[in-house]
C-alpha positions as CSV (number, residue, x, y, z in Angstrom):
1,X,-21.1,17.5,-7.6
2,X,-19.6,14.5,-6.0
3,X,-16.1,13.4,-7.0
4,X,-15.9,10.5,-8.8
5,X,-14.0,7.8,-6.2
6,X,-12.1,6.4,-9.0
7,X,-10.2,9.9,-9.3
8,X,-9.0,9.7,-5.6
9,X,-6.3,7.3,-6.3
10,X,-5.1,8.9,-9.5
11,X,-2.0,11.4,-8.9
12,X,0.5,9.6,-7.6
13,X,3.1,11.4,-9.4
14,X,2.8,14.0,-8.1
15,X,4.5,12.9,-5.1
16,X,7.6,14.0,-6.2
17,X,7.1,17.5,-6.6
18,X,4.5,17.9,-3.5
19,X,7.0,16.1,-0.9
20,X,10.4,18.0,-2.6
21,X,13.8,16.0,-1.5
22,X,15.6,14.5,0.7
23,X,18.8,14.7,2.3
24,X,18.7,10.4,3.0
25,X,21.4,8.6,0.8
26,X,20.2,6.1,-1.7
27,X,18.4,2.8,-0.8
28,X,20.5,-0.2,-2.4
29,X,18.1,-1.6,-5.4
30,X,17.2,-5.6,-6.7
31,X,14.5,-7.2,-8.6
32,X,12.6,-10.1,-8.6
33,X,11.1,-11.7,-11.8
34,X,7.7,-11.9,-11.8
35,X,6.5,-14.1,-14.1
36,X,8.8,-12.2,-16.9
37,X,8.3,-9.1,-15.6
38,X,11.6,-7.3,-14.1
39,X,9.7,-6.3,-10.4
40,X,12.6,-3.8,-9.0
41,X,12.8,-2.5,-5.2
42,X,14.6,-0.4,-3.0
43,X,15.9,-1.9,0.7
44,X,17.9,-0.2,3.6
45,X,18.1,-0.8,7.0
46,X,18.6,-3.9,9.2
47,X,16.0,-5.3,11.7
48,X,12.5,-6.3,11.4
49,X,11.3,-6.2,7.7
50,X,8.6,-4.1,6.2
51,X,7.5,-4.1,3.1
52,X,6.1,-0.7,1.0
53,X,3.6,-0.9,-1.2
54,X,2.9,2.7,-3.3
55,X,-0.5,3.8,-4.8
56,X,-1.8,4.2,-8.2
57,X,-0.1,6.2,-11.1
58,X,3.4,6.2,-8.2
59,X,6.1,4.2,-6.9
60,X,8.9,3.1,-4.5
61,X,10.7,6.4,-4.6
62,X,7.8,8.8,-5.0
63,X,5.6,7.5,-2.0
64,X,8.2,6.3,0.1
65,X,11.6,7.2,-0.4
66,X,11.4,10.9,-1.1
67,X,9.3,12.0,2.2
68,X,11.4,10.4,4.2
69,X,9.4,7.0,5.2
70,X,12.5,4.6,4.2
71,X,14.4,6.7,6.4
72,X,12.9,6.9,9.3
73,X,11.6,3.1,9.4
74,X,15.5,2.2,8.2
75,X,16.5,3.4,11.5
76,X,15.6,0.3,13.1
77,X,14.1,-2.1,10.6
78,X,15.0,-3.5,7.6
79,X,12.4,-1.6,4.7
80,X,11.6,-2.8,1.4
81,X,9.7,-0.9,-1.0
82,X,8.7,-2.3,-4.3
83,X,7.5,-0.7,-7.5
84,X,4.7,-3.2,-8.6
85,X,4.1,-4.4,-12.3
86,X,2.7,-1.4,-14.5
87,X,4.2,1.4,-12.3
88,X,7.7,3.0,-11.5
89,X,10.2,1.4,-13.1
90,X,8.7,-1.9,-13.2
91,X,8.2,-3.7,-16.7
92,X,4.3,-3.9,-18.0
93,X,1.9,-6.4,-19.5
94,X,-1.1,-6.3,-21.5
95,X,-2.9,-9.0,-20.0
96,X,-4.8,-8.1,-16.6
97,X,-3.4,-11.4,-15.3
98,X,-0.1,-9.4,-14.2
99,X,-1.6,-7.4,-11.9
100,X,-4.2,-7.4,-9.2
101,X,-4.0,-11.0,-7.6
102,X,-0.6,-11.0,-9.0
103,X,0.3,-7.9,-7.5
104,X,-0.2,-9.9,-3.9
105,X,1.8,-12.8,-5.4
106,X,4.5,-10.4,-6.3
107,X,4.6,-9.6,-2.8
108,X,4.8,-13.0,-1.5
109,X,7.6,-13.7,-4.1
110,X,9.9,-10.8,-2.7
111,X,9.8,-11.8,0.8
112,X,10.7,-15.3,-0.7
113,X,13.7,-14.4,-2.5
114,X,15.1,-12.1,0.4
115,X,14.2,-15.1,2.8
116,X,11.7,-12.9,5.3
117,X,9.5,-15.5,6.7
118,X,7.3,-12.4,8.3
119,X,7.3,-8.8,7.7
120,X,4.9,-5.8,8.5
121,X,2.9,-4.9,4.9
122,X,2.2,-1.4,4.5
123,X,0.4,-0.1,1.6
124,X,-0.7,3.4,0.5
125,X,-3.9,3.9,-1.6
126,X,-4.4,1.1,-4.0
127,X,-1.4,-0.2,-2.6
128,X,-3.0,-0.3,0.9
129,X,-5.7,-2.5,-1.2
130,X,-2.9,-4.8,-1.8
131,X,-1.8,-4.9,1.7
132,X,-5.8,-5.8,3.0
133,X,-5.5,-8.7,0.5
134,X,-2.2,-9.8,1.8
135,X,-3.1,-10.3,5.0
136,X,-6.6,-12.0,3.7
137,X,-4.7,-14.9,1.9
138,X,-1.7,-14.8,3.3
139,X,-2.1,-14.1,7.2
140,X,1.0,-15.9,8.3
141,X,3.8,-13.9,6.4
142,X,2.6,-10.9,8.2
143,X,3.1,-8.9,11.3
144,X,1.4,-6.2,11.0
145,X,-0.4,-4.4,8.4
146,X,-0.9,-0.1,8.0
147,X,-3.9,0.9,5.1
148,X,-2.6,4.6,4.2
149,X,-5.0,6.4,2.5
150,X,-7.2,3.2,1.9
151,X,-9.9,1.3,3.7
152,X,-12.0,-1.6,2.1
153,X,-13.1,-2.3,-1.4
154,X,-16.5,-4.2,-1.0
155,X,-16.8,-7.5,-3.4
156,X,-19.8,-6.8,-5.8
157,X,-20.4,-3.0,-5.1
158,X,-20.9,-0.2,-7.2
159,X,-17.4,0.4,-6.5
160,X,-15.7,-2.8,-7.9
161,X,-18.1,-2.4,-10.6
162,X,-16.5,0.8,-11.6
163,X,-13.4,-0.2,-11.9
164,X,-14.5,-3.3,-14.0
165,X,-16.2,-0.7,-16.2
166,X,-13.2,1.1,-16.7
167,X,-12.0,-2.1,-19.6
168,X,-8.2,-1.8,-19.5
169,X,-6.0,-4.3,-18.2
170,X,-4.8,-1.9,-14.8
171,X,-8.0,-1.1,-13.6
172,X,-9.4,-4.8,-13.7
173,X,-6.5,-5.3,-11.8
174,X,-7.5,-3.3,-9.4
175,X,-11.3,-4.8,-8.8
176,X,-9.6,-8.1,-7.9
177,X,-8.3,-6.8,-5.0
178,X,-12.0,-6.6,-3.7
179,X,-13.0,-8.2,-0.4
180,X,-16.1,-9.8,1.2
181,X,-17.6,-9.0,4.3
182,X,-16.8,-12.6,5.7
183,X,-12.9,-11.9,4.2
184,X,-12.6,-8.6,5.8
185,X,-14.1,-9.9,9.1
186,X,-12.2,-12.9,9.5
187,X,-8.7,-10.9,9.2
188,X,-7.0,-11.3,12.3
189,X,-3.7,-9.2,11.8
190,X,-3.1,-5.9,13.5
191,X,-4.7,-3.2,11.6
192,X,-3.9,0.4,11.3
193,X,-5.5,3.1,8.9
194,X,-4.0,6.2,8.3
195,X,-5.6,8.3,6.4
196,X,-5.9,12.5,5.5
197,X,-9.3,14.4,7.2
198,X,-9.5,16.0,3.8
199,X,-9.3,12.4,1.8
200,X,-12.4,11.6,0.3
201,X,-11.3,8.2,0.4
202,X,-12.5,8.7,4.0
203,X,-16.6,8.4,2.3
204,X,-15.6,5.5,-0.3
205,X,-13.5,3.2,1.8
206,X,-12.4,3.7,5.4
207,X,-15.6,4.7,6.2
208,X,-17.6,1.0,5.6
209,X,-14.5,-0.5,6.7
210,X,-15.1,1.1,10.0
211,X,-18.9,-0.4,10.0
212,X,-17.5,-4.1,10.1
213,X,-14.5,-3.4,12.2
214,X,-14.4,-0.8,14.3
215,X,-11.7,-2.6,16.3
216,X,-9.4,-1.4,13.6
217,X,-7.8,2.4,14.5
218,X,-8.3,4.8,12.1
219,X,-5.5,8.0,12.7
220,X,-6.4,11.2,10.8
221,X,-3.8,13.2,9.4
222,X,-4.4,16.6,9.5
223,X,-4.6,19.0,7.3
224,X,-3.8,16.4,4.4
225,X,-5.7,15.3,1.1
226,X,-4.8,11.7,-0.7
227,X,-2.3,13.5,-2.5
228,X,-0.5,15.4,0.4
229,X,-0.9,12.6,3.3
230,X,2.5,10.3,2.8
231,X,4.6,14.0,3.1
232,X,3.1,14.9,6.7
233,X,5.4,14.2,9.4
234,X,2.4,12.9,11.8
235,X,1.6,10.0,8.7
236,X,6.0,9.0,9.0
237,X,5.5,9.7,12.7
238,X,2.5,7.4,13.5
239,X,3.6,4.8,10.8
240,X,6.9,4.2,12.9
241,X,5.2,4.1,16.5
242,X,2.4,1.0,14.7
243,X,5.4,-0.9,13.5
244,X,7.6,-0.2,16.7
245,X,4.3,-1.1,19.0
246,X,3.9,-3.9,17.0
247,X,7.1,-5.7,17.2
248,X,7.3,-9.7,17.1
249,X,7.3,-10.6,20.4
């Protein structure tokens, strides 16, 4: 039987106990206010800013800080990893309005208040979603952009539909991050994916992303599922050398 996509991007917390701990020190910690939701974040490092945004069911610390991604980009960049509305230990709403869209808003709003005019967006799973739709509407705050565990969420396909269907406020969230072909093909960012060879995501979404733009480099990590892929030293290793290679010139 085939897996049901929407159950790819479920799991995050598991995180913590798949990828353990680490011997890195603690990030400092702010929030923003998002529309009255407290929108927390972690941020270390000095240098080129890049912005983490964690998967479904996760958040800042689980996908990011724990493996040791924040300290290994902290080395030489400044990293900032938030915990988006509904997940971590970000405040929740009941109205769909405070997340999807808002969720790329929310973004936009951080780099305000720290005053980053540009910064590389990474995203893993449905936060690599978010990233795509960064870039989409908001090409000139970004340097970069890295799709971990992710590719492209069509605009009116079954898979949009599905999470329409699922009727609660998160999951509608979720379809709005949804692209057309003319959005997806009109991105002019630097792309990465990188993505597990055991990740069924692979079928659902990288795969028809690579269809329209096969310019776009697509990494597998190996032996790595959705769950498992952010703890795999090649995903921290190739994540650093995209960022480093992709440096404002």
């Amino acid at each position: 039987m085939m897996e049901n996509p929407l159950n790819l991007v479920i799991g995050g917390l598991l995180f913590v106990l798949l990828c353990g701990t680490s011997a890195y020190g603690a990030p400092t910690s702010g929030f923003i206010d998002a529309n009255g939701i407290k929108v927390p974040y972690l941020i270390d490092g000095t240098g080129e800013p890049v912005v983490l945004i964690h998967g479904l069911d996760s958040s800042a610390e689980a996908t990011w800080q724990k493996p040791g991604t924040m300290e290994a980009l902290a080395k030489n960049h400044q990293v900032i990893a938030i915990d988006l509305p509904g997940f971590g230990q970000s405040g929740n709403s009941d109205e769909s309005t405070a997340y999807g869209d808002r969720w790329v808003d929310d973004v936009t709003a951080l780099l305000n208040q720290l005053k980053i005019r540009r910064a590389h967006i990474v995203g893993y799973s449905i936060g690599g979603l978010v990233a795509l739709k960064f870039v989409d509407e908001y090409p000139d705050r970004a340097i970069s952009a890295t799709l971990g565990g992710m590719g492209w969420l069509e605009a009116d396909s079954g898979l949009e539909r599905d999470w329409v269907r699922k009727q609660n406020p998160l999951a509608f969230g979720v379809s709005q991050l949804a692209l057309t072909r003319g959005d997806l093909e009109s991105i002019q960012v630097p792309v990465i994916i990188l993505v597990g060879d055991y990740d069924k995501s692979n079928e659902f979404y990288v795969a028809p992303l690579q269809k329209l733009r096969p310019d776009w480099r697509v990494v597998a990590i190996k032996d790595a599922n959705h769950l498992t892929c952010v703890s795999k030293p090649q995903f921290i290793d190739a994540l650093v050398k995209w960022i480093d290679a992709n440096r404002q010139k």
